[in-house]
C-alpha positions as CSV (number, residue, x, y, z in Angstrom):
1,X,-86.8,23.7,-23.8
2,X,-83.7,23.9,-21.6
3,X,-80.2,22.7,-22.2
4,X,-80.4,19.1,-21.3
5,X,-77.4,16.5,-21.2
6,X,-77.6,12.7,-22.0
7,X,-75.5,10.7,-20.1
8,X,-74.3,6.9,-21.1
9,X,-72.7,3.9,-20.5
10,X,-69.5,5.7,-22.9
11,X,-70.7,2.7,-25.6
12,X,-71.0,3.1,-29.0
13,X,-74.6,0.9,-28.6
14,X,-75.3,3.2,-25.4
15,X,-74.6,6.6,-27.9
16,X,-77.2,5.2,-30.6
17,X,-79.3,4.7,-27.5
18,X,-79.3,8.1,-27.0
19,X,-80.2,9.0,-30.8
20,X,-83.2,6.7,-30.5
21,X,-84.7,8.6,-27.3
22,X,-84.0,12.1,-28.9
23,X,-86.2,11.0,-31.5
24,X,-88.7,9.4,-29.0
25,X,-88.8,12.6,-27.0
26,X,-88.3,14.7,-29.9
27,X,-85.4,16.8,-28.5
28,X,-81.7,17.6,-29.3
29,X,-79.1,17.2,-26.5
30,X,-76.9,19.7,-25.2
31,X,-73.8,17.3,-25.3
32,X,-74.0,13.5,-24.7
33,X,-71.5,12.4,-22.0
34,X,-70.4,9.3,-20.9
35,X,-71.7,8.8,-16.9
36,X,-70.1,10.3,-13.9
37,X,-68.7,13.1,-15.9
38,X,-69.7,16.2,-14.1
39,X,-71.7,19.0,-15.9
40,X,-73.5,22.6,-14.8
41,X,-76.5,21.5,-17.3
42,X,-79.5,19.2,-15.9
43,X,-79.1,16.0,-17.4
44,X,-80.9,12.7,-18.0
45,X,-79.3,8.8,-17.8
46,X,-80.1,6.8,-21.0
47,X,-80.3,3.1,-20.4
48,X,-78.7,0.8,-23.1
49,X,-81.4,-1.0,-24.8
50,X,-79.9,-3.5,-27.7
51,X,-83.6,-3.7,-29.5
52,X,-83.1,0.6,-29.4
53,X,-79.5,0.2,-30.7
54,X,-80.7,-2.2,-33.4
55,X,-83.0,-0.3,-34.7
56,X,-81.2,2.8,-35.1
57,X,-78.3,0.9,-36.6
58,X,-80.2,-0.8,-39.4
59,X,-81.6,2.5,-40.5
60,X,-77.8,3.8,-40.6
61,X,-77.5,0.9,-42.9
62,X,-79.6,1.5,-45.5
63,X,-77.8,5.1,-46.0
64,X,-74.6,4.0,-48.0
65,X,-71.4,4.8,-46.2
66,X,-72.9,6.5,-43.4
67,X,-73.1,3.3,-40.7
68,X,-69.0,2.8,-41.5
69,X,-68.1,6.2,-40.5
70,X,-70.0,5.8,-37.7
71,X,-68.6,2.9,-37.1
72,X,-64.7,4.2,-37.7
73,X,-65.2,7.8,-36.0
74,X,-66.2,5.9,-32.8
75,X,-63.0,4.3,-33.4
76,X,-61.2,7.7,-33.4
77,X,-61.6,8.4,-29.7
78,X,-61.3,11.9,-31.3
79,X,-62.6,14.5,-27.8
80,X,-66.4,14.8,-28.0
81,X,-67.0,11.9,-30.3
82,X,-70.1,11.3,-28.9
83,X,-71.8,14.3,-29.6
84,X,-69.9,14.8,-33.3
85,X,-71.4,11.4,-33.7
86,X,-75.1,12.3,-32.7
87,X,-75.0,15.5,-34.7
88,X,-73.8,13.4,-37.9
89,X,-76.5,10.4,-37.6
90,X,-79.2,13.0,-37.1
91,X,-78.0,14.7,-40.5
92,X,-77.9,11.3,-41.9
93,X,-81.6,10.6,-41.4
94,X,-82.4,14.6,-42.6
95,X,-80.2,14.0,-45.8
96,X,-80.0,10.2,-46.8
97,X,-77.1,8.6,-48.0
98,X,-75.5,11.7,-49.6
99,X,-74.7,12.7,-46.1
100,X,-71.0,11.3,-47.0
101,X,-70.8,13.6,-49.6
102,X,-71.2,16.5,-47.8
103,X,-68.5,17.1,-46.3
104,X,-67.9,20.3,-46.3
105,X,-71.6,20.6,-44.1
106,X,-70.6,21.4,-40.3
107,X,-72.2,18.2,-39.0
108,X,-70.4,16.0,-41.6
109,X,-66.8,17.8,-41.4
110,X,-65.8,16.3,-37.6
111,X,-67.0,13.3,-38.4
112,X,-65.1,13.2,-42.1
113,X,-62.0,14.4,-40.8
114,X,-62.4,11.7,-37.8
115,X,-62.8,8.7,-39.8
116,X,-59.6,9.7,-41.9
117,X,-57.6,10.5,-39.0
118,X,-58.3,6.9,-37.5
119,X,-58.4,5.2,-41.0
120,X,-54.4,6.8,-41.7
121,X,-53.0,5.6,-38.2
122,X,-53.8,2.2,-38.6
123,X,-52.5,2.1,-42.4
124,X,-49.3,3.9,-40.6
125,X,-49.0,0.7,-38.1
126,X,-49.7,-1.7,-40.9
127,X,-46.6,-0.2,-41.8
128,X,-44.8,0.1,-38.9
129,X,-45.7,-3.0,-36.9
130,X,-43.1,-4.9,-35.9
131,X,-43.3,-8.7,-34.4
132,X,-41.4,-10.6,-32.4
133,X,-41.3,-14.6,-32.2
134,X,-42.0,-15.8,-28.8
135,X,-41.8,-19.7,-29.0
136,X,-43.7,-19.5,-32.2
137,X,-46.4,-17.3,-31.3
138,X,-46.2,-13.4,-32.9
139,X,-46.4,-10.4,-30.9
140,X,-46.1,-6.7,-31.0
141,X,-47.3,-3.8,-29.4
142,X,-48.5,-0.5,-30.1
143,X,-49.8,2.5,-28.6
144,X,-52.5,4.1,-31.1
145,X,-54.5,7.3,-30.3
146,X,-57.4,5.8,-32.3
147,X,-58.8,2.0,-31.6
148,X,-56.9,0.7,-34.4
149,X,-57.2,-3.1,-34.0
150,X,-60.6,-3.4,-35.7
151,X,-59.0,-1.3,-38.8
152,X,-56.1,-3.4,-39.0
153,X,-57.3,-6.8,-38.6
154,X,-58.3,-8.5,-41.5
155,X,-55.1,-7.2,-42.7
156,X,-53.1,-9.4,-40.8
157,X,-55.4,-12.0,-40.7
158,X,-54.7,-12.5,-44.6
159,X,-51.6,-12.1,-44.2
160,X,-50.5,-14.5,-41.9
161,X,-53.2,-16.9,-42.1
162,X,-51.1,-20.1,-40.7
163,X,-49.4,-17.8,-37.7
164,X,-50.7,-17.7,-34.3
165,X,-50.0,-13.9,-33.5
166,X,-51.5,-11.3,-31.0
167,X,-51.4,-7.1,-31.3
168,X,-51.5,-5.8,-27.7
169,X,-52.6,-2.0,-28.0
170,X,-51.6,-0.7,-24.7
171,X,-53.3,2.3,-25.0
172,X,-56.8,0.9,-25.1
173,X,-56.2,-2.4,-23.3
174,X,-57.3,-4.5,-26.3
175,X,-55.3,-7.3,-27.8
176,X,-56.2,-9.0,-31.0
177,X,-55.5,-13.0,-31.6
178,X,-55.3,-15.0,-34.1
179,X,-55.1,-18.8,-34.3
180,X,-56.0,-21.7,-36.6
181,X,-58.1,-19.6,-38.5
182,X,-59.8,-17.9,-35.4
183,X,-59.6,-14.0,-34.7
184,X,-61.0,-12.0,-31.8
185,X,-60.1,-8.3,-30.3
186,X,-60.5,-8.7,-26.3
187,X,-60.3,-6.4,-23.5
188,X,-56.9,-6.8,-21.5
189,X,-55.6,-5.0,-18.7
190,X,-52.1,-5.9,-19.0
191,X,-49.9,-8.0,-21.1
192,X,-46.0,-8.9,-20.0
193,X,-43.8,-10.3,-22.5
194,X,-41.3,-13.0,-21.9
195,X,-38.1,-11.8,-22.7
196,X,-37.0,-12.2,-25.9
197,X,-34.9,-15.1,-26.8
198,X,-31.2,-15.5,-28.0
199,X,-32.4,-16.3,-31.4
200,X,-34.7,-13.6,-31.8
201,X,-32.5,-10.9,-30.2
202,X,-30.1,-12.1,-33.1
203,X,-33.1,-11.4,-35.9
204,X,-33.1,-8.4,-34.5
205,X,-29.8,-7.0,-34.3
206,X,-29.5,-8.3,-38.2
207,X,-32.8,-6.3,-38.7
208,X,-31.5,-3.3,-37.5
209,X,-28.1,-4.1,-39.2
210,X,-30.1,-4.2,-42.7
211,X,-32.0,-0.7,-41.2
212,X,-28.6,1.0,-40.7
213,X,-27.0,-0.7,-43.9
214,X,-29.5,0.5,-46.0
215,X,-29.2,3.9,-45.4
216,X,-27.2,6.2,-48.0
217,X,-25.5,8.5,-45.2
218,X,-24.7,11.1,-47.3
219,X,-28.4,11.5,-47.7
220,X,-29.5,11.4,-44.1
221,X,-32.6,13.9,-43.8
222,X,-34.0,13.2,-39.9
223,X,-36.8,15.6,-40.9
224,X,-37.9,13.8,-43.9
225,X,-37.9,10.4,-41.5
226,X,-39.9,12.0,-39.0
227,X,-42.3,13.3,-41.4
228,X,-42.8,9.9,-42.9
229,X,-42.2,8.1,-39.9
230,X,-43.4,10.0,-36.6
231,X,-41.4,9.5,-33.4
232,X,-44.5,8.5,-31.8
233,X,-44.1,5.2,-33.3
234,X,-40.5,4.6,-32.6
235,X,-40.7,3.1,-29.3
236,X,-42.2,-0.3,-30.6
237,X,-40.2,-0.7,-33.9
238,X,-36.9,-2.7,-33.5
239,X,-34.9,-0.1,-35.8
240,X,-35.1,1.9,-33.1
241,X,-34.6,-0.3,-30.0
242,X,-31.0,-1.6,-28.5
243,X,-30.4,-5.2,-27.1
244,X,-29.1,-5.6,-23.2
245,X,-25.6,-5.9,-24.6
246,X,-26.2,-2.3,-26.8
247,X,-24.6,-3.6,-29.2
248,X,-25.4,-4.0,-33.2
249,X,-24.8,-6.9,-35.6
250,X,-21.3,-6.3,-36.0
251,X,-20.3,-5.8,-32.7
252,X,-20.5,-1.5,-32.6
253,X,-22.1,0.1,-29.5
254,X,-25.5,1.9,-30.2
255,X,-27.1,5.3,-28.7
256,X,-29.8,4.3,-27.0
257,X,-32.9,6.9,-27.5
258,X,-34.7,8.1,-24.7
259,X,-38.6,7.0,-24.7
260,X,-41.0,9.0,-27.0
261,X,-44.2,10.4,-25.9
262,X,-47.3,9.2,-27.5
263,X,-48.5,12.7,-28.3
């Protein structure tokens, strides 16, 4: 048979589409791209059917781990995810629920090394989230490479279960809320913050006071910091930020850094 192409909504429901009519039509896809992408190979549009989805979801299910890495390496956005994906499910119904444990297999390794990649940057904004009081409600932003906010969620959910708070992931145009008890992740196009407040520009400054304070300076490694703490995130944590005034909590002038590119 020749090279064929699937083309999709760019959904994770529309990609398990696509596993179900490979099976139906008993064929593998060349690559599996989302639609309107231009190719050389003939290709074919897969409608989204949820009964379709469903199905190929539930069987995913019943093969241990193998639904959540599906699950987290769509999260990834890692390039060619799609296809990584389809090769992996397909080795999942070949293999059963060992599939996980294979990963040293070529199907499995993408998919393996997706799901940790995803899985370590939103433990790494657990960490490095910072919020910022705006009339009661929390806020923060962030600028993940992976869809984080699902993997971070019930994290902050426990642990601020009487705040009302919202993470705006600006790289994804998501936000997640929380209030009374209530939690969703929506799309968003934009999100503009009121400016923050003379109390909370003080929380800050004696944030970053306690930052600078507790560092021994004679032990100052940048290369360590940046090792544990990539630049990547500095441009939403307050450590790193300056006030309109540039100054600090006692009154000294800081450097301001120059942006950070989310690479």
């Amino acid at each position: 048979m020749a090279s064929l192409i699937y083309t999709y909504d760019g959904s994770l429901e529309g990609l398990l589409c696509c596993v179900f009519e490979s099976y139906v039509q008993q064929e593998s896809p060349e690559d599996i791209l989302p639609e309107g992408t231009p190719s050389f190979l003939p290709s074919r549009s897969i409608d989204t059917e949820r009964s379709h989805a469903v199905r190929v979801w539930r069987a995913l299910k019943a093969l241990g781990d193998a639904a959540e890495w599906v699950r987290v390496g769509w999260l990834s956005c890692v390039p060619d995810r799609a296809i990584i994906l389809y090769h992996f499910i397909c080795a999942a119904f070949q293999k059963g629920a060992s599939v996980c444990q294979r990963t040293s297999e070529p199907h499995v390794t993408p998919v393996f090394n997706a799901v940790r990649t995803a899985r370590n940057e939103a433990h790494q904004y657990i960490q490095f989230l910072r919020f910022s009081d705006y009339q009661g409600i929390l806020a923060a932003e962030i600028a993940p490479k992976a869809m984080v906010l699902p993997l971070m969620q019930n994290h902050f959910v426990q642990r601020f279960p009487r705040e009302a708070f919202l993470i705006h992931d600006i790289s994804h145009k998501q936000a997640l809320f929380y209030q009374n008890g209530h939690s969703a992740i929506r799309e968003i196009d934009s999100l503009q913050l009121d400016a923050a407040d003379g109390i909370e520009r003080e929380y800050r400054k004696l944030w970053r006071c306690y930052y600078d304070t507790a560092a021994v300076e004679g032990r100052e490694n940048p290369r360590c910091r940046m090792t544990h703490m990539p630049k990547r995130y500095w441009n939403h944590m307050t450590e790193f930020q300056t006030e309109t005034d540039g100054t600090d909590c006692t009154g000294k002038p800081f450097e301001r850094l120059p942006p950070v590119e989310n690479t």
